[in-house]
N, C-alpha and C positions, 0 to 999 in steps of 0.2 A: 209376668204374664197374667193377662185375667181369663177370667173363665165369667162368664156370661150362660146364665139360664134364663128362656124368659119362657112364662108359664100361662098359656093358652087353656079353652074350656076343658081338652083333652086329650093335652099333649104337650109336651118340653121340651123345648129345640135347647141345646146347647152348644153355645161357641168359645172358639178359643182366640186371643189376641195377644198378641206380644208388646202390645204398648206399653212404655214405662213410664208416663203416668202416675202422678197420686190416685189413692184411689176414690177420694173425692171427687176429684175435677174429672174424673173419667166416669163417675156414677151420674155427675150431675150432666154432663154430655150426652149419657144414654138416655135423659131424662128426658132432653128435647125431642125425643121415640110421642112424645103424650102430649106434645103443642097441637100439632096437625090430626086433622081427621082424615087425611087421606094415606095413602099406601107409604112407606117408607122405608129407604134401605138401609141396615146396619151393615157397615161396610167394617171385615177384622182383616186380619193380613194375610188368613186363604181362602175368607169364602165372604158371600154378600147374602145377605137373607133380607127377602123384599118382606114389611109386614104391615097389619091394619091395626093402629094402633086401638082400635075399639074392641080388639078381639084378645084382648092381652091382658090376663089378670095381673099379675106381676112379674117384676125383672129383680133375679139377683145377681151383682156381682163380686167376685169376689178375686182375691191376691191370691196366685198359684206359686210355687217354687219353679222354676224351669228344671224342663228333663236333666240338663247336665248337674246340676245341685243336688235332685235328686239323686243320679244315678253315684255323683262323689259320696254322698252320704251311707248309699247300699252298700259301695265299694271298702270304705273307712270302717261300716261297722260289721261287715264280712274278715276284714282283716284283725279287729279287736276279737272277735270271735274266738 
């Protein structure tokens, strides 16, 4: 899963995506966000955010664990406990 922050004059949208993906090839895809000067949408797998790519200071992404990974991990070190 990625997590996508991207960071406006004065505000942080953050999204989530499920794509499995390197995380290369998936940062240099959000990159194509900075070809165009006009509106663009980042499309994840529950939401769509329309943006102007002149109004975007920077985008981070980054490699999330998925909920159920997490949640095995809480579960395993509740039981070592």
């Amino acid at each position: 899963m990625k997590k996508i922050k991207i960071i406006f004059d004065n505000q942080i949208e953050t999204l989530l995506d499920e794509d499995e993906s390197n995380l290369e090839e998936y940062s240099k895809a959000i990159s194509s966000l900075f070809i165009s000067g006009n509106v663009n949408i980042i499309q994840t797998t529950n939401e769509h955010l329309l943006v102007r790519p002149s109004k975007i200071l920077a985008v981070k992404v980054t490699e999330e664990p998925k909920h159920e990974e997490k949640r095995i991990e809480e579960i395993e070190d509740s039981v070592t406990d």
